[in-house]
C-alpha positions in Angstrom: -5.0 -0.6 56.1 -1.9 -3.1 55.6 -0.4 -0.7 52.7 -0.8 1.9 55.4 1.4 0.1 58.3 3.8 -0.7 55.4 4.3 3.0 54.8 5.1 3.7 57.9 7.2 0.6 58.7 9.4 1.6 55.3 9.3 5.2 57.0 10.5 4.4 60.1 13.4 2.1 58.7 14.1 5.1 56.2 14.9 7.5 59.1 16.4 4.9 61.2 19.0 4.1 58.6 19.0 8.5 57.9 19.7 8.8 61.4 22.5 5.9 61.2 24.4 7.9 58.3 24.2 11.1 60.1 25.7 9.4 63.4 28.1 7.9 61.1 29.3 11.5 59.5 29.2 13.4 62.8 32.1 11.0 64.3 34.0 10.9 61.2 33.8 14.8 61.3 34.8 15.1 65.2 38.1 12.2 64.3 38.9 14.9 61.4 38.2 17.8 63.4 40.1 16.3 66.1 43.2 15.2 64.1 43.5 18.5 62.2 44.0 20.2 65.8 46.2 17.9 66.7 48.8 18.7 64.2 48.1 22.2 64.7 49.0 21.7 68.0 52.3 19.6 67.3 53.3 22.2 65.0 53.6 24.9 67.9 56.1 24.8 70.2 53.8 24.5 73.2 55.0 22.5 76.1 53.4 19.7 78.3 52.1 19.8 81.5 54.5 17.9 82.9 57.4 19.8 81.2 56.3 23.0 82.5 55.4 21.9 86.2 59.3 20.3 86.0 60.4 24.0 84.7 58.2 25.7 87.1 59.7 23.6 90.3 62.9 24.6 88.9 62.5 28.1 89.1 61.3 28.1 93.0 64.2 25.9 93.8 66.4 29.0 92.1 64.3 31.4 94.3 64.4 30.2 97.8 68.4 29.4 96.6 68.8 33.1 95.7 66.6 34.8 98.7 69.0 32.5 100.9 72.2 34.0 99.0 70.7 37.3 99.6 70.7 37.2 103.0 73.7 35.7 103.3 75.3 38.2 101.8 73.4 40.6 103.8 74.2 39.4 106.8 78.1 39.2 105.4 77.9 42.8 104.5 76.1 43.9 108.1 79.3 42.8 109.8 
């Protein structure tokens, strides 16, 4: 019966230290995985968040400046 809880005791370790490596591979895979998309993304020409809320204010400041232009002029060419 002691050979028996042995087994099982080397078993057990055997899958713990399985389970260890597998751990061990998946977050080396997600770092690579992760760093490979990372360049991707670097390589494009895609913009921040930030950059593109700064370029979006921007381009409401031009429209309320250009709807008030427009109706100045309106009101310029009424008279």
């Amino acid at each position: 019966m002691q050979t028996r809880g042995k087994i099982f005791d080397d078993l057990s370790q055997l899958m713990t230290n399985a389970m260890g490596v597998a751990q061990g591979a998946r977050e080396e895979a997600e770092t690579a995985m992760k760093g490979v998309v990372d360049r991707w993304l670097a390589d494009r020409d895609f913009v921040t968040r930030e950059e593109f809320e700064a370029v979006r204010a921007m381009a409401q400041k031009a429209r309320e400046e250009n709807d008030a232009l427009r109706a100045r002029i309106e009101a310029l060419e009424a008279k």
